[in-house]
Backbone bond lengths (Angstrom), bond angles and torsions (degrees), N, CA, C in turn:
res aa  C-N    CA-C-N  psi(-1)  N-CA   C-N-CA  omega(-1)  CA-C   N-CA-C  phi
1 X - - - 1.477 - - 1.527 108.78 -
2 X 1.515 110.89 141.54 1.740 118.08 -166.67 1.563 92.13 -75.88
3 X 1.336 124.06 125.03 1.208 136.67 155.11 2.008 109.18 -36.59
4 X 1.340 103.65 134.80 1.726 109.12 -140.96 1.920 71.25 -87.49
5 X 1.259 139.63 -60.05 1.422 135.13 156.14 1.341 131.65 29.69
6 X 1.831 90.53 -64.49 1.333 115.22 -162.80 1.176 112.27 -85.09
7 X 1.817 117.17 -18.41 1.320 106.30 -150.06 2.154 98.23 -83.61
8 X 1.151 98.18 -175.51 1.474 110.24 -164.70 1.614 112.67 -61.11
9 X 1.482 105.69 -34.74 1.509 122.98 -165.62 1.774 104.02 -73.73
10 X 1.525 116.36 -41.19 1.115 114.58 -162.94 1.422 96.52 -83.90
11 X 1.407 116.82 -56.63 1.838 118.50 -173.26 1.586 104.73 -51.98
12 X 1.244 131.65 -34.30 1.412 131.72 -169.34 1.634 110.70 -36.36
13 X 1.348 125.54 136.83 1.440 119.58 168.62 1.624 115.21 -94.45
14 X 1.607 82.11 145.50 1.864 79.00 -159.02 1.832 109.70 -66.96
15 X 1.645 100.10 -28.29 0.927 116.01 -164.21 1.418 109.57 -53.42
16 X 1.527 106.90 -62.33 1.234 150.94 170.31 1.997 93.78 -19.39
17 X 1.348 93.86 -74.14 1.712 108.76 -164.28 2.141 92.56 -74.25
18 X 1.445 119.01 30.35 1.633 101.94 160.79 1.287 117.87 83.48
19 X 1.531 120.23 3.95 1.223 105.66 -138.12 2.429 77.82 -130.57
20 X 1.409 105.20 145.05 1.312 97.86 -171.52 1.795 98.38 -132.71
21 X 1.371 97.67 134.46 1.545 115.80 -166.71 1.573 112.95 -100.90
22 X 1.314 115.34 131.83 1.193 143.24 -165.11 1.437 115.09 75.16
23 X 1.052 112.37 46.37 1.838 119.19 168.07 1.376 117.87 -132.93
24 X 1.112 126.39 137.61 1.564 111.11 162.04 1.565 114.83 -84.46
25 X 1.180 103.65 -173.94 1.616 121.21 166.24 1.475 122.41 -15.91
26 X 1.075 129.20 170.48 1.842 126.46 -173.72 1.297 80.25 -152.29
27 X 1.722 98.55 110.83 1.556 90.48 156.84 1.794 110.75 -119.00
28 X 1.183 120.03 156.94 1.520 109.18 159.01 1.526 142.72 -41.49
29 X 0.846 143.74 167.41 1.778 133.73 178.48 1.485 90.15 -121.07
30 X 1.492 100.18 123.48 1.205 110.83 144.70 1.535 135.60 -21.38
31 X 1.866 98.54 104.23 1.926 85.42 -166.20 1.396 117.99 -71.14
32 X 1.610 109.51 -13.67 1.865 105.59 -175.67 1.335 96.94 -63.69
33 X 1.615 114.32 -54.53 1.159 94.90 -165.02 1.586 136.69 -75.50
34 X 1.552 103.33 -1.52 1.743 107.41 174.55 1.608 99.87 -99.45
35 X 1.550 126.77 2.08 1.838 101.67 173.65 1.477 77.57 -110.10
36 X 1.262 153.18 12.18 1.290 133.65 137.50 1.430 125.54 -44.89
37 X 1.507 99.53 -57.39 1.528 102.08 -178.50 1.461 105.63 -74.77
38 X 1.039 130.46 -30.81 1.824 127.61 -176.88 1.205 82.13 -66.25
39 X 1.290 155.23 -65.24 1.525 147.27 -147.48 1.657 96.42 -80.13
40 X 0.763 135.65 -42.70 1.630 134.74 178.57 1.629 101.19 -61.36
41 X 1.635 119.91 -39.45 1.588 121.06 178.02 1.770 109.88 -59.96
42 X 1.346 120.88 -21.71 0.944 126.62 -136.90 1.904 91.64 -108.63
43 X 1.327 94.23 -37.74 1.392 122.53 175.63 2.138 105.20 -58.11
44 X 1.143 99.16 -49.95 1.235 117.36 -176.23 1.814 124.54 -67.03
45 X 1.522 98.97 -16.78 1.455 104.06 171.55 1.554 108.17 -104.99
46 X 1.861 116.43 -7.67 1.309 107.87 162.26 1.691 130.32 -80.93
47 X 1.079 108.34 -26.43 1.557 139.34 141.90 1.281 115.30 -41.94
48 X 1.503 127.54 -28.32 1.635 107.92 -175.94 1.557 90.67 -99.77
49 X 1.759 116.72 -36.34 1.078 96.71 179.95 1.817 141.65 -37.00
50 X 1.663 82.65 -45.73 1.509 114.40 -178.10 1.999 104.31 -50.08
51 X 1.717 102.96 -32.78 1.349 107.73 -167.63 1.329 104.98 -76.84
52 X 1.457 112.15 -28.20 1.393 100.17 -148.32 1.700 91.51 -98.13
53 X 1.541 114.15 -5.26 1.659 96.36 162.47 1.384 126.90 -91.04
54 X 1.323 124.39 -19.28 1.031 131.25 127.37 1.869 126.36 -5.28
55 X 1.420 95.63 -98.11 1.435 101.31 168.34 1.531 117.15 -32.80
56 X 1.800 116.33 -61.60 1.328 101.03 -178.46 1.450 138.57 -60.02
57 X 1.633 97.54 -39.14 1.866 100.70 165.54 1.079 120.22 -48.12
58 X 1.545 121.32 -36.85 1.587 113.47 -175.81 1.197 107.96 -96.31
59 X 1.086 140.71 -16.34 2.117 135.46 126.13 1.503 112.58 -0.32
60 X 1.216 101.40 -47.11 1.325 106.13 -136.83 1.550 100.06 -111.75
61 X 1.712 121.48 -24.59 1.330 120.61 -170.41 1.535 82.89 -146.38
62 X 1.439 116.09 93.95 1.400 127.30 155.76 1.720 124.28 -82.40
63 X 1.233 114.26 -33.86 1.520 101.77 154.05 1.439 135.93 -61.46
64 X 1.238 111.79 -22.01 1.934 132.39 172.91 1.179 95.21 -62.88
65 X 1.252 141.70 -46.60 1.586 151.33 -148.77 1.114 103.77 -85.52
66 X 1.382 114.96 -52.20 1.619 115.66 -161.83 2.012 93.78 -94.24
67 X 0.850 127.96 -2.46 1.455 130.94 156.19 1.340 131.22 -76.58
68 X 1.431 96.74 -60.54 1.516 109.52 161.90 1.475 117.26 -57.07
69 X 1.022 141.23 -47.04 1.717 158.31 -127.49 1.483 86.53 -112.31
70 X 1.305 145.69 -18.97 1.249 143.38 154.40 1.391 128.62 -76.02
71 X 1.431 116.22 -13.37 1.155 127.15 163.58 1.648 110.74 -96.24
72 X 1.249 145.48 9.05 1.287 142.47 122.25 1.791 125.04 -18.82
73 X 1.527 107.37 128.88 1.261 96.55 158.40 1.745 124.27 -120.06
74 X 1.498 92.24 110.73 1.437 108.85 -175.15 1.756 125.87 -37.91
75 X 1.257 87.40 -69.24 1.686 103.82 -178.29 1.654 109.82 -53.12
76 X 1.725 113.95 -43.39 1.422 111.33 176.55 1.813 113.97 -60.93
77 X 1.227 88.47 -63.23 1.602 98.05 174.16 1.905 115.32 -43.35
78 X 0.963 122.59 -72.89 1.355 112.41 167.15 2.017 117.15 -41.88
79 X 1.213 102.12 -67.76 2.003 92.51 159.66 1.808 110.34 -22.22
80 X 1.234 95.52 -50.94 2.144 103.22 -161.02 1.062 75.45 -57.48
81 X 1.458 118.81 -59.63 1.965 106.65 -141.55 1.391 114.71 -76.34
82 X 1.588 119.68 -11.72 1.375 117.85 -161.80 1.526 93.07 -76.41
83 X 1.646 117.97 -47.28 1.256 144.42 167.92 1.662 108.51 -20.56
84 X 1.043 124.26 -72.04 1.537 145.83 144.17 1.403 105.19 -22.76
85 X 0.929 148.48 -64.53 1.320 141.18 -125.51 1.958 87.26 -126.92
86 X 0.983 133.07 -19.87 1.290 136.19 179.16 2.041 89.77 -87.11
87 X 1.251 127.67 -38.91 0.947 141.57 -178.68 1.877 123.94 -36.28
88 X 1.739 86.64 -41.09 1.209 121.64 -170.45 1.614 106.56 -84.92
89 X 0.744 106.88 -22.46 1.772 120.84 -169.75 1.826 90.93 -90.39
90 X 0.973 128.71 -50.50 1.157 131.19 -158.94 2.121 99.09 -74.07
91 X 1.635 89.48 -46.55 1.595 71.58 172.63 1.261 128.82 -62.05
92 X 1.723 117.98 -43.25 1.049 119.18 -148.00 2.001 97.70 -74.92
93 X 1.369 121.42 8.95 1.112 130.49 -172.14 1.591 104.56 -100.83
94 X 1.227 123.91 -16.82 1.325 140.68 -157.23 1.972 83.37 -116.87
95 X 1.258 122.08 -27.75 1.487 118.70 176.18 1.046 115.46 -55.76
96 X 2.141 98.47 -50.09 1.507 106.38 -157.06 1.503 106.03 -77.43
97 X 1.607 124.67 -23.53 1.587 134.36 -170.48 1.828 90.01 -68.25
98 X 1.459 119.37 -34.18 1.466 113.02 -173.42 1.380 105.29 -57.46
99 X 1.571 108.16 -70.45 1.421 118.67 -162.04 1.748 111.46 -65.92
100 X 1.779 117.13 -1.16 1.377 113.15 147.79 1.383 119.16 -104.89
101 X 1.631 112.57 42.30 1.278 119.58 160.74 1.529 114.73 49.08
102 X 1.489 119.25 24.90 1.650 130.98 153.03 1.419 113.57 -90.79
103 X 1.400 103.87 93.98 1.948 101.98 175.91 1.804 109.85 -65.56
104 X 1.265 104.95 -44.38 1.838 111.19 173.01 1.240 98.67 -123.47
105 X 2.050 97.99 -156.88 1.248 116.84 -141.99 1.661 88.52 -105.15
106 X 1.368 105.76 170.82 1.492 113.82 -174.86 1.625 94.56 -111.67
107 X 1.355 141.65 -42.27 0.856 150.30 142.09 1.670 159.06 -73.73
108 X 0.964 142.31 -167.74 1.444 141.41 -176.22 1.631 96.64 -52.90
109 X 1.749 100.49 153.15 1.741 93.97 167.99 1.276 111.99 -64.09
110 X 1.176 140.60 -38.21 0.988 133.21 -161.23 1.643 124.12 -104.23
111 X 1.270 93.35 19.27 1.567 119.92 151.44 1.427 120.70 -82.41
112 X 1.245 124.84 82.11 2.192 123.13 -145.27 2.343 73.30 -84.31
113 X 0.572 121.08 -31.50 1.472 110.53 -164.72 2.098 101.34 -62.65
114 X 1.260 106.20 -39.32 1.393 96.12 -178.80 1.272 113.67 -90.04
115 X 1.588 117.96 30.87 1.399 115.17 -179.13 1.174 115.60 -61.96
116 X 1.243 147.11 -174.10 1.343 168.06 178.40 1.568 130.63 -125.36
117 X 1.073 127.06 -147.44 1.594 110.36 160.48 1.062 97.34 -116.95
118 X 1.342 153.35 4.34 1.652 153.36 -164.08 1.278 99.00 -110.44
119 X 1.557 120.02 -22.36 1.876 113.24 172.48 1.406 90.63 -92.72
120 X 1.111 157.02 -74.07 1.563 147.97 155.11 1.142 127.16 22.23
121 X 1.584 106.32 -61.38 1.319 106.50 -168.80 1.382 104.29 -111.38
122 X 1.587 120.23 -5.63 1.663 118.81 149.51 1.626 126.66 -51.39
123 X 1.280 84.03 -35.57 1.420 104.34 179.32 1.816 111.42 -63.71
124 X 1.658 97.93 -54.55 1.537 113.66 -164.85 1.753 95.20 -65.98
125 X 1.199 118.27 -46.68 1.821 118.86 170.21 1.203 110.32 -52.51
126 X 1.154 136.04 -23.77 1.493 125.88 -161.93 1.921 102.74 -92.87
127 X 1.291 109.25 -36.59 1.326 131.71 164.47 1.428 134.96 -70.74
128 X 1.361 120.61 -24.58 0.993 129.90 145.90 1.540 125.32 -81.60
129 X 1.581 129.93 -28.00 1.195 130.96 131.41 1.506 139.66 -4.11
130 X 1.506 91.73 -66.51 1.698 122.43 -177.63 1.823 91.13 -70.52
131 X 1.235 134.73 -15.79 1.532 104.21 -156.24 1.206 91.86 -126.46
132 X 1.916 126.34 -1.21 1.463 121.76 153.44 1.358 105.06 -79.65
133 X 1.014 136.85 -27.03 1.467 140.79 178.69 1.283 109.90 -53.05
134 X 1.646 105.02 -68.51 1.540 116.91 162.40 1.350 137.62 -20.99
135 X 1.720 111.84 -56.62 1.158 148.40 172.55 1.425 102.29 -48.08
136 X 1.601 115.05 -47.12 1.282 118.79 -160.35 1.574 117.48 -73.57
137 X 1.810 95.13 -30.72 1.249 101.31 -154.56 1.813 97.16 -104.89
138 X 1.407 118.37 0.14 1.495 129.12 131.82 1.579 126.47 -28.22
139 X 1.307 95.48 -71.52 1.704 104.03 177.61 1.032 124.47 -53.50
140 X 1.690 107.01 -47.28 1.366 105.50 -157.96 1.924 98.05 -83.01
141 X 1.324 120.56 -3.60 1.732 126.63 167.88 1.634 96.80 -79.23
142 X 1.401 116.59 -36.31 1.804 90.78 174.95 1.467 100.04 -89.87
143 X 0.833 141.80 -20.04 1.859 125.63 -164.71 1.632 94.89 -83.23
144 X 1.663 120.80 -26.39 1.218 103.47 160.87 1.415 129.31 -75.87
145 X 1.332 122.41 -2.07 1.463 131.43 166.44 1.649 116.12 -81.42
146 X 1.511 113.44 -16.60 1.169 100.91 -173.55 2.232 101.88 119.19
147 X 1.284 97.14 -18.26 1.636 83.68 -178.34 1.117 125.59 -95.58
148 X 1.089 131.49 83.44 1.568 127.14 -167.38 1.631 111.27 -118.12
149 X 1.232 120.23 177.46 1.748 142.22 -172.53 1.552 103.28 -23.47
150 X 1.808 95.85 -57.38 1.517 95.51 -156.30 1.598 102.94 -117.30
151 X 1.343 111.68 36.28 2.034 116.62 -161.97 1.492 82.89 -103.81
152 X 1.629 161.11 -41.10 1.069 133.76 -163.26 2.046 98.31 -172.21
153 X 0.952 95.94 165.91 1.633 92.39 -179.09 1.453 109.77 -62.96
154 X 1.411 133.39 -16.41 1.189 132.51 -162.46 1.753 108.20 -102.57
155 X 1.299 102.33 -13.67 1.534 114.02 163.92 0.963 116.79 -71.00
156 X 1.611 119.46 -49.63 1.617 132.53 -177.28 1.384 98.50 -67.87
157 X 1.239 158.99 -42.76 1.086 145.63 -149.74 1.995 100.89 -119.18
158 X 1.195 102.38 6.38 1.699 99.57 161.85 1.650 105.52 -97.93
159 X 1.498 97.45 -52.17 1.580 96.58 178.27 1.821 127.02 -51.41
160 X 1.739 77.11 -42.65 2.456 69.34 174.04 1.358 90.62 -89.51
161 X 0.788 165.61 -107.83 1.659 138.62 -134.25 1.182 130.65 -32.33
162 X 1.739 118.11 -37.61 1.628 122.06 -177.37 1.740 89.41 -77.12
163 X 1.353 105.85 -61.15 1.875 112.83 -177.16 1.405 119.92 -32.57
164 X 1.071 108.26 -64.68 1.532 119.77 168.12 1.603 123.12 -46.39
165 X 1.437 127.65 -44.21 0.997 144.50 164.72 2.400 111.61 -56.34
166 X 1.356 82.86 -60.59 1.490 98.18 161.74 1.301 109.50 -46.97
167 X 0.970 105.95 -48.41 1.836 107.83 -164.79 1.643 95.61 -74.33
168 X 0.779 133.57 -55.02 1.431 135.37 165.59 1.673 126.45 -54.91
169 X 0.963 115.36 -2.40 1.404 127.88 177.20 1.640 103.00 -100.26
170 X 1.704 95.52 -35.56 1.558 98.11 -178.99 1.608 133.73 -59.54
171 X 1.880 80.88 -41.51 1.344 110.94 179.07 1.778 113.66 -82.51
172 X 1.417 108.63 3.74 1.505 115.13 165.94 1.393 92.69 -99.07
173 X 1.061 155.40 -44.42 1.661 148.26 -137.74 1.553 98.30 -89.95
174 X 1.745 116.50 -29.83 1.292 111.83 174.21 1.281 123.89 -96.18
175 X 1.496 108.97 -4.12 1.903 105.50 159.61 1.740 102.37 -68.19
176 X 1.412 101.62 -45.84 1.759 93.10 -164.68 1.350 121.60 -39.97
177 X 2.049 97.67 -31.05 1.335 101.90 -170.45 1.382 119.38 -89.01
178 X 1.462 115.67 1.90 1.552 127.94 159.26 1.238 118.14 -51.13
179 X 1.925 103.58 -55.77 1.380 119.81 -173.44 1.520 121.07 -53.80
180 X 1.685 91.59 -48.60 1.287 87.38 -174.44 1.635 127.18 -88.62
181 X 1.384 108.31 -11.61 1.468 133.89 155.65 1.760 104.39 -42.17
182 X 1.374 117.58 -48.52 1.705 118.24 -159.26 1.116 88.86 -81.49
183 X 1.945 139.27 -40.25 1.378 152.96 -172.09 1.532 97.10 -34.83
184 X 1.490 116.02 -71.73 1.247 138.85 158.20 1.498 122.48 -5.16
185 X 1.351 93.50 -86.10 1.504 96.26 -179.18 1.523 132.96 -108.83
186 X 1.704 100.57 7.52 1.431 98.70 172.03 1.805 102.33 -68.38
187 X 1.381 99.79 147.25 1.610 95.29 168.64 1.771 112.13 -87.24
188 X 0.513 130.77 42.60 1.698 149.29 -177.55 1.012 127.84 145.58
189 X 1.508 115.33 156.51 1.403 119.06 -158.03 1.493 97.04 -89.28
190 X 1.617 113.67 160.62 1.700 101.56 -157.02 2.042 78.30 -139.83
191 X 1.206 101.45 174.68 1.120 116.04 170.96 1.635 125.74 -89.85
192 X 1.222 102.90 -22.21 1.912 113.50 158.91 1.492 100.73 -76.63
193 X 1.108 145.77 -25.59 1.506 140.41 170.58 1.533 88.95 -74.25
194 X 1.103 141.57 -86.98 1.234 123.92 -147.17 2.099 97.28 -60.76
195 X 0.751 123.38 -8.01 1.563 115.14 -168.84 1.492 95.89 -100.59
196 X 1.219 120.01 -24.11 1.681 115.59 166.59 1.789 108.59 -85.71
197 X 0.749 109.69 -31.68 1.907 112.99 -179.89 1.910 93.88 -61.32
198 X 1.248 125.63 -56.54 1.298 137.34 177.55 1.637 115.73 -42.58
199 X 1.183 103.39 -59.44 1.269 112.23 -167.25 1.639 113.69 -80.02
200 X 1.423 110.86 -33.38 1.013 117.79 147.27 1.448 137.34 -40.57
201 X 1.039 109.53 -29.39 1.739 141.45 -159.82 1.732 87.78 -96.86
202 X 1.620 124.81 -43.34 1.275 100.25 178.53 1.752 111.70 -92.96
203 X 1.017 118.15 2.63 1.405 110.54 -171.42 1.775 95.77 -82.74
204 X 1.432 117.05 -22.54 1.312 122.01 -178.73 1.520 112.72 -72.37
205 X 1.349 107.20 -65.37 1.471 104.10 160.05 1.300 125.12 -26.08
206 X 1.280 122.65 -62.86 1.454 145.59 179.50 2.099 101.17 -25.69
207 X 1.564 89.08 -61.91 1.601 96.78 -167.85 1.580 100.50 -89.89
208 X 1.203 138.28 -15.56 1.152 127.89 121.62 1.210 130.04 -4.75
209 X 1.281 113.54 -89.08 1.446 110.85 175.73 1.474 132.65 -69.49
210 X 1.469 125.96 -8.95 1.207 146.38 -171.52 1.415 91.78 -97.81
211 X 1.082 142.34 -25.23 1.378 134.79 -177.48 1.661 89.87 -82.95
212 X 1.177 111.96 -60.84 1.939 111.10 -175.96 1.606 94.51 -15.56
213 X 1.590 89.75 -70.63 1.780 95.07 -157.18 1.546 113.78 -42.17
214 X 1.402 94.56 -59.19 1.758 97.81 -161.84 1.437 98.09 -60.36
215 X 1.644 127.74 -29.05 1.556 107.64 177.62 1.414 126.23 -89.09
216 X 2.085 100.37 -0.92 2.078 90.05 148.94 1.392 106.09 -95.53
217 X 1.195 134.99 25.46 1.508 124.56 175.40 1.425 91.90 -118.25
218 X 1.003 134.97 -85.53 1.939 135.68 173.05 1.677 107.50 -8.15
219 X 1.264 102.70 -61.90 1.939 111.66 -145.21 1.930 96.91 -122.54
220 X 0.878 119.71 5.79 1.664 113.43 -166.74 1.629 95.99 -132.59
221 X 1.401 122.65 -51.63 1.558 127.03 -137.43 1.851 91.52 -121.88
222 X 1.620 113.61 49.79 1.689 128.01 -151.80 1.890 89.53 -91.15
């Protein structure tokens, strides 16, 4: 009997035959979701800009600051942001129901355990809602004090930072409603739905955390 050694299959080099040991599989990355994040990087140096004019105006006019910065309302503003930031929790719960391929609920609404990602992120819209609302009804308490766009440098540089941020919160509240719009009427759940529910999920985060900042730099760091 041929020594089992010798035969062709065992002596073969693995190397040799293409083949590379101790790795698994190579798969591709999802491109939505990596020019998401390059577009979120990109997002992130318009945001510092925004910081760093910020910082310099109030460099530069420290009595404006400590005038203005007293007409803040603390207690509301922290409420907005908790609002926001509880917001975030709710999606990323509506992420995880995606990526186990539950678009809705299996049960009663008011069964929160058979939720889906479409009660999730109903939820996460309704909450992010409440804190553009908020936002709104912020301004219009300083523009009745006198602080508005074009009343002092410290107006101009509260309004495009909170605005801008707003504006981007806005423009998250109407992807959600894409998502959950396709939830609707796709006739099955697809794997570009769960890869848009995801990515979606980080653009939220994103202003999530960019709100943190500007509300310890705005309302905390006075």
């Amino acid at each position: 009997m041929a020594d089992v050694a010798s035969t062709p299959a065992a002596t073969a080099d693995p190397a040799a035959a293409g083949m590379s040991l101790g790795h698994g599989p190579v798969s591709r990355p999802n491109m939505t979701a990596v020019g998401t994040i390059v577009w979120l990087g990109s997002e992130i140096m318009f945001f510092a800009g925004l910081f760093a004019m910020y910082f310099t105006i109030r460099a530069v006019s420290p009595d404006l600051w400590a005038e203005r910065t007293s007409m803040l309302n603390f207690p509301f503003a922290l409420t907005n942001t908790s609002i926001l930031v509880i917001s975030s929790i709710w999606c990323q719960l509506g992420v995880f129901k995606a990526e186990a391929r539950k678009p809705s609920r299996s049960g009663k609404l008011w069964q929160i355990g058979s939720w889906g990602m479409r009660e999730w992120f109903v939820l996460t819209y309704i909450f992010g809602a409440i804190f553009v609302a908020g936002q709104v009804w912020e301004y219009a308490e300083l523009i009745r004090e006198g602080v508005t766009l074009a009343s002092d440098g410290y107006g101009s540089v509260f309004y495009m930072t909170t605005g801008f941020h707003g504006l981007h919160v806005t423009g998250g509240l109407l992807a959600f409603l894409l998502i959950i719009g396709r939830s609707f009427t796709a006739k099955r759940y697809t794997h570009a739905q769960e890869t848009g529910a995801i990515v979606v999920s980080y653009y939220w985060h994103f202003v999530d955390v960019v709100w943190i900042a500007l509300f310890l730099t705005i309302y905390v760091v006075k």
